[in-house]
C-alpha positions in Angstrom: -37.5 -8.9 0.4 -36.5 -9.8 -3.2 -33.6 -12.4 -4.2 -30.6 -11.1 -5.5 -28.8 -13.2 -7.8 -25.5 -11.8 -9.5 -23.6 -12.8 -12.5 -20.1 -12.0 -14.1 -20.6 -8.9 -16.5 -20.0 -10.4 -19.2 -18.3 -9.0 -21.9 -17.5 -6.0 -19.9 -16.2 -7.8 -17.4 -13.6 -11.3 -17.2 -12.3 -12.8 -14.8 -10.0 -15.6 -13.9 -9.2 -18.1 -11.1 -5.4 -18.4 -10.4 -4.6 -20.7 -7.5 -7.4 -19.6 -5.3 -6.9 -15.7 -6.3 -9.8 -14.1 -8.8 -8.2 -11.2 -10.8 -11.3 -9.4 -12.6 -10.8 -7.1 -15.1 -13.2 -4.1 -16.3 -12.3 -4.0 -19.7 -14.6 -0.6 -20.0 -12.3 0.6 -17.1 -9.3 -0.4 -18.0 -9.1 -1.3 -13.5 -8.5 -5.1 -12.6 -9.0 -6.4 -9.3 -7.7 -8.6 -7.2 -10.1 -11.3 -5.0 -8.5 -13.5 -2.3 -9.7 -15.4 0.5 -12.8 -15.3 1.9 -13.7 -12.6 -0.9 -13.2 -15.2 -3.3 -15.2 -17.8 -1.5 -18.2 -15.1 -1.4 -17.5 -14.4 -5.7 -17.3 -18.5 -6.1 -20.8 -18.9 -4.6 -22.3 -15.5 -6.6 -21.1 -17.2 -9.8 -22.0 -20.8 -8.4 -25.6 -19.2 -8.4 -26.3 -18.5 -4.9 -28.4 -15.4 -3.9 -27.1 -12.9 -1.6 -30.0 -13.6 0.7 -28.4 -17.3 0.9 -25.1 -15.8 1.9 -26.1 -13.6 4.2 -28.4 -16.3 5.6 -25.3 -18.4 6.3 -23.6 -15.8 8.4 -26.9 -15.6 11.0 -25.3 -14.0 14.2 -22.6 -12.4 12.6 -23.7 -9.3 12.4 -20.2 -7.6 11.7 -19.2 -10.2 8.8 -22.8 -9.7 7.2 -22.2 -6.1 6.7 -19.0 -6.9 5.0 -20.6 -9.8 2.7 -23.5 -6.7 1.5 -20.8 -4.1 1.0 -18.4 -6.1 -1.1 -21.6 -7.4 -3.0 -22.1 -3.9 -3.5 -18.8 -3.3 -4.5 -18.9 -5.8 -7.1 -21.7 -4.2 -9.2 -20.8 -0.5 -8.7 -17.2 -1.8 -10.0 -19.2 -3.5 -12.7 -17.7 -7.0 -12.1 -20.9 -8.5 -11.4 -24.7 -7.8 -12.3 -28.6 -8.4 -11.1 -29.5 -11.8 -13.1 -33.0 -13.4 -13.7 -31.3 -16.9 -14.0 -32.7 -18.7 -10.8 -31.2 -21.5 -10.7 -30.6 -24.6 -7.9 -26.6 -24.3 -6.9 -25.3 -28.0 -6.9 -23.2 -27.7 -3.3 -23.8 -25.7 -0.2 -22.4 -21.8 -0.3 -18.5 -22.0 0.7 -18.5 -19.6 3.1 -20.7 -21.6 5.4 -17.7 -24.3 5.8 -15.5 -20.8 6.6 -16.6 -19.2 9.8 -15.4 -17.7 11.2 -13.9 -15.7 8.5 -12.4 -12.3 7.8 -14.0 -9.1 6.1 -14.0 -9.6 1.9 -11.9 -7.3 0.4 -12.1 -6.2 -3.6 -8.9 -4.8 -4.3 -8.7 -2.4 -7.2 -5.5 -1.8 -9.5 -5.0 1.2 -12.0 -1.3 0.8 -12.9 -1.9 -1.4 -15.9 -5.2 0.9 -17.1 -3.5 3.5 -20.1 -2.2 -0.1 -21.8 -5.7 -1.8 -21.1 -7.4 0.6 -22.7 -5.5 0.7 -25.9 -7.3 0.0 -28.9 -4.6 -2.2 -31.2 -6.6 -1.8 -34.1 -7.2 1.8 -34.4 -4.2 3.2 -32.2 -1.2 1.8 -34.3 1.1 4.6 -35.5 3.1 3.8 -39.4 6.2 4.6 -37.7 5.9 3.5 -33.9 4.2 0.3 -34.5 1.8 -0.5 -31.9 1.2 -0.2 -29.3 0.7 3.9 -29.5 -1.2 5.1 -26.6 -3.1 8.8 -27.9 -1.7 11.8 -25.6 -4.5 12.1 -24.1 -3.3 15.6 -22.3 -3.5 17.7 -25.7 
């Protein structure tokens, strides 16, 4: 079995710790996400530089919380938060979630609300009479 080590998509991708809540935005997108809780122990220890296999390895015998851990790892790259890295390197502390168990399925909540503004390109989408910001009607 190979070693999976993920990284912040960077510059697609930024994210932000705010008292224990990581909001993530795909800047491609236009969708941010919300991570809390023991999804944003599992993102801490990704970007700390510990492998999946490490994680998982850490949840031995908890069969049900293991297949959580690969499918929000999953959900991280197909949302294009995170991505496969070659940078091997030695984590400094222990993975977080071992000091957490038991602990509750991650969840990677997604928002759309915000995703027309997001998306609006102030240099090219300012109008000589509206000012900016002028989203394109994107229905004609």
């Amino acid at each position: 079995m190979s070693t999976r080590i993920l990284e912040l998509a960077v510059p697609q991708c930024s994210a932000d710790d705010f008292d224990g809540e990581i909001v993530a935005i795909n800047l491609d997108t236009g969708i941010y996400y919300s991570i809390k809780e023991s999804a944003a122990l599992v993102w801490h220890d990704l970007a700390d530089g510990h492998s999946v296999e490490a994680l998982l390895d850490c949840l031995q015998g908890e069969a049900d919380t293991q297949a959580a851990v690969s499918r929000f790892v999953d959900e991280l790259v197909g949302s294009g938060l995170m991505r496969p890295s070659s940078d091997a390197r030695d984590p400094a502390a222990a993975p977080r979630i071992a000091s957490a168990l038991p602990m509750a399925a991650p969840v990677l909540e997604p928002f759309g609300d915000m995703q027309d503004l997001l998306l609006l390109d102030p240099v090219h989408e300012v109008d000589q009479e509206i000012g900016w910001p002028n989203a394109p009607d994107r229905n004609r």
